[in-house]
C-alpha positions as CSV (number, residue, x, y, z in Angstrom):
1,X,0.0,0.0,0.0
2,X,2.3,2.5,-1.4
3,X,-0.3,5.3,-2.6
4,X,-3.9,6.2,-1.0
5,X,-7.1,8.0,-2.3
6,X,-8.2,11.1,-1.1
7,X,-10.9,9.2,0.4
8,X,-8.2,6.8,2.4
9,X,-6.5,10.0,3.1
10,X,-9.6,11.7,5.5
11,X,-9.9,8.7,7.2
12,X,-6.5,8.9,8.4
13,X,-6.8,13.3,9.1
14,X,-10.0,12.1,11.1
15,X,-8.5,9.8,13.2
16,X,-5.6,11.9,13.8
17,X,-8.4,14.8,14.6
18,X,-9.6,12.2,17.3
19,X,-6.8,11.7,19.0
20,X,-5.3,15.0,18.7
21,X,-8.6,16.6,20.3
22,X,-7.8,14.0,23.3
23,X,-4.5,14.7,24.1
24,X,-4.3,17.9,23.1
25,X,-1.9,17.5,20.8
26,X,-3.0,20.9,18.1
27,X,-3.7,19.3,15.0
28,X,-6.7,21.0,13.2
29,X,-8.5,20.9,9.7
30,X,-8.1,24.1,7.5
31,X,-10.3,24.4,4.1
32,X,-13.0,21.4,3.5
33,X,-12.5,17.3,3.6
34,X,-15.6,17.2,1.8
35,X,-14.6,18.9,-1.1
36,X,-11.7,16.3,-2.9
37,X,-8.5,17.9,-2.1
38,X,-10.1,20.6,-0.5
39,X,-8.4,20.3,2.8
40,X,-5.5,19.7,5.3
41,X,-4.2,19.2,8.5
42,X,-2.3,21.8,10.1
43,X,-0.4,22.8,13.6
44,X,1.8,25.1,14.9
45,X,4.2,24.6,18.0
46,X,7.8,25.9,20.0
47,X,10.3,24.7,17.7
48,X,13.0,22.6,19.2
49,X,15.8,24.5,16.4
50,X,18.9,26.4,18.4
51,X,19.8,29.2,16.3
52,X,22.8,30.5,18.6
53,X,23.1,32.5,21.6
54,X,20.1,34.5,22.9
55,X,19.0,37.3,21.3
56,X,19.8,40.7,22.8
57,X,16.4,42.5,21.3
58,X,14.0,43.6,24.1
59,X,10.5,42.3,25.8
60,X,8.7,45.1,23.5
61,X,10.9,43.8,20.4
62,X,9.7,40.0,21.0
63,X,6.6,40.1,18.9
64,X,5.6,38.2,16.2
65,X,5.0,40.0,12.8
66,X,1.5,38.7,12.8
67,X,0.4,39.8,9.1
68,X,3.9,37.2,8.1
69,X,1.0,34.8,9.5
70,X,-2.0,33.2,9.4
71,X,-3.1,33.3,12.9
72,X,-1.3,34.7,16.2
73,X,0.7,32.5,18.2
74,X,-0.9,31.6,21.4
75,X,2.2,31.3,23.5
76,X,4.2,33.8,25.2
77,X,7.9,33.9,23.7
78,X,9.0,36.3,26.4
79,X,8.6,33.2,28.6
80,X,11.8,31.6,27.0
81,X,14.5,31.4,29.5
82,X,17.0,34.0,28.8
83,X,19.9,31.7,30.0
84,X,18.9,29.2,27.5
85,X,21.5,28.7,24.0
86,X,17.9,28.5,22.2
87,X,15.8,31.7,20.9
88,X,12.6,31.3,20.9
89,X,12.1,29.9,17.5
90,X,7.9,28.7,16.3
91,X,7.3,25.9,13.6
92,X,4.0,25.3,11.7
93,X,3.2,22.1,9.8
94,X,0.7,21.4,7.3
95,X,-0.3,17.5,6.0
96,X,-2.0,17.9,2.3
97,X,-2.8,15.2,0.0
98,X,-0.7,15.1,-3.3
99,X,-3.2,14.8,-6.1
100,X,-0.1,14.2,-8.6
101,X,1.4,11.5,-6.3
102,X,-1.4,10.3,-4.0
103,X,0.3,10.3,-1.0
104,X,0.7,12.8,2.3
105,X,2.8,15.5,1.8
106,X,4.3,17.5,4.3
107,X,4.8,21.2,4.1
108,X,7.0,23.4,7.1
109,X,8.0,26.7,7.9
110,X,9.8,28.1,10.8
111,X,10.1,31.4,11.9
112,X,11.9,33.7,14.7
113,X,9.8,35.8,17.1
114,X,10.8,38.9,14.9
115,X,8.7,37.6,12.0
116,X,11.6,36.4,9.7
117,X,11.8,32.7,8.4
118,X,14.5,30.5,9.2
119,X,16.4,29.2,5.5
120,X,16.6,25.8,5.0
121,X,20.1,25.4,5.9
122,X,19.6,27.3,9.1
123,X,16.9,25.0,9.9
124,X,18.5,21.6,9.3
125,X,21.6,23.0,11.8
126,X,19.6,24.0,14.3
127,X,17.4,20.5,14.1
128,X,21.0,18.9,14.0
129,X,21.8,20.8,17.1
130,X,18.5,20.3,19.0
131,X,18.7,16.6,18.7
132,X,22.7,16.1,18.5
133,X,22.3,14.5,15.6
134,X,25.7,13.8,13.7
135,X,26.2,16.8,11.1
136,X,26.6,14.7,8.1
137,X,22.4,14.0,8.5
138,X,21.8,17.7,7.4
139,X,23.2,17.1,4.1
140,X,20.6,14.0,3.5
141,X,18.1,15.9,4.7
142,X,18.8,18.7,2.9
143,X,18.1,17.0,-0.5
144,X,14.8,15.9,0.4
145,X,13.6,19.3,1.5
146,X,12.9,21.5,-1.1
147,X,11.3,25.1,-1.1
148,X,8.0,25.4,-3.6
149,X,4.5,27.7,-3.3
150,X,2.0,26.4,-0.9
151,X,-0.8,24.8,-2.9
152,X,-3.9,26.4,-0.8
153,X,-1.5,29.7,0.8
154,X,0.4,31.1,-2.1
155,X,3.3,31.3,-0.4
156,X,6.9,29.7,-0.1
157,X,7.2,26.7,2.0
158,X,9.4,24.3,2.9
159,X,7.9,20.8,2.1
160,X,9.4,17.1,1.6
161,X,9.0,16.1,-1.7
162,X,6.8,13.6,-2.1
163,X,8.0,11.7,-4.7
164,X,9.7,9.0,-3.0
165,X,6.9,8.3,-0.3
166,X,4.8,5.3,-2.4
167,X,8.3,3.2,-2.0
168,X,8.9,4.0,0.9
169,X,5.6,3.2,2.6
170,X,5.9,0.1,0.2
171,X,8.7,-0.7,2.3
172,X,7.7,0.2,5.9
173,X,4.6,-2.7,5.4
174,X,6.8,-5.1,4.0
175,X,4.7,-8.7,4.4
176,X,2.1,-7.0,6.6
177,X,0.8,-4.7,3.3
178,X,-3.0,-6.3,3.5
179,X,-3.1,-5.5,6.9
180,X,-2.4,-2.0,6.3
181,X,-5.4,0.2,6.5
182,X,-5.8,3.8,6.0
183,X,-5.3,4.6,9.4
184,X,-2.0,2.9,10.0
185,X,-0.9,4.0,6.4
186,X,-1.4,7.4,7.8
187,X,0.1,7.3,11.6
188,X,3.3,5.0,10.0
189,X,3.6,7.9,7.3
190,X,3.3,10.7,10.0
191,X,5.4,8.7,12.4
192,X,8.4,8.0,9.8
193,X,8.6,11.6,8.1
194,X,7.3,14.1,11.0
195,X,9.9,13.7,13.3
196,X,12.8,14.4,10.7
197,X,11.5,17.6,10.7
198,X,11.3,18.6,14.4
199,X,7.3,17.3,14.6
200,X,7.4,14.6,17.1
201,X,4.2,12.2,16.8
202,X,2.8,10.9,19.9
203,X,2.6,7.1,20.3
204,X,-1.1,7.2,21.4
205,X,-2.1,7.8,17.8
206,X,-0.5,4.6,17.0
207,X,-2.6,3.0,19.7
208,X,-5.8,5.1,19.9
209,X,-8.9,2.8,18.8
């Protein structure tokens, strides 16, 4: 089970829906899953990227340029400790169905309090650094990561192409393909590519019934 249909595809944004809605995990719809291809999952968190020492701007300075985004961030970024190596750095993540390659797609930004995005080399260092991962993974990374307009925003994003995901799901249910449904299609998928980029995936969606 290498591809899905849109249809296989709101099953598994549903369940995640459930599950996110009871552990409070974020995850919401924007646009329509009636309409075919008319929506997505989106969320938006504290992103674990260290992007140097702590920044010297001011409490009044720490704002977030809220017409660079959709919606304003809930959290208070003055509330990052100021001994920390981190700035205060927010990530948003967005699931949408490719119609070309019926499969998930992930798309990403990140952005500092100030309102400026964080390049994709910037980012892949500061994951590297966050999780003390050897540097040589940013280079990997890198080539799967590439920068394209968002299909519903109009906008640059970062987003992992998804041209590669039918093998690789393919190969993640090995012998166990007929027992994949469109539910563990879709936690496996989340589970395998969100984390690589600094979205961690609880392991109650795996289990949640």
């Amino acid at each position: 089970m290498g591809n899905i249909t849109w249809e296989e595809f709101v099953v598994g944004v549903r369940h995640v829906l459930a599950v996110s809605d009871s552990i409070g995990d974020g995850w919401h719809v924007r646009g329509s899953l009636e309409e075919h291809g008319g929506g997505y999952l989106a969320k938006r968190m504290d992103y674990p990227v260290a992007i140097g020492e702590p920044s010297e701007r001011t409490a009044e300075d720490a704002t977030i340029d809220h017409d660079s985004v959709t919606e304003p961030y809930e959290n208070d970024p003055c509330s990052i400790d100021p001994d920390s190596s981190f700035r205060p750095v927010y990530g948003e993540f967005h699931v949408l169905y490719s119609l070309a390659h019926a499969v998930p797609t992930l798309y990403l930004r990140a952005w500092r309090r100030d309102g400026s995005c964080l390049e994709a080399q910037e980012l892949w260092r500061g994951l590297t650094a966050a999780e003390r991962r050897p540097s040589s993974d940013e280079s990997e990374r890198l080539r799967s990561l590439t920068q394209q307009e968002h299909p519903f925003l109009g906008e640059p994003w970062y987003h992992l192409h998804p041209c590669r995901t039918a093998d690789l799901m393919d190969q993640i249910a090995g012998n166990d393909v007929d027992r994949v449904d469109a539910k563990r299609y879709f936690i496996r998928w989340m589970s395998t590519v969100a984390p690589l980029v600094g979205c961690p995936v609880s392991h109650h969606y795996a289990s949640f019934r």
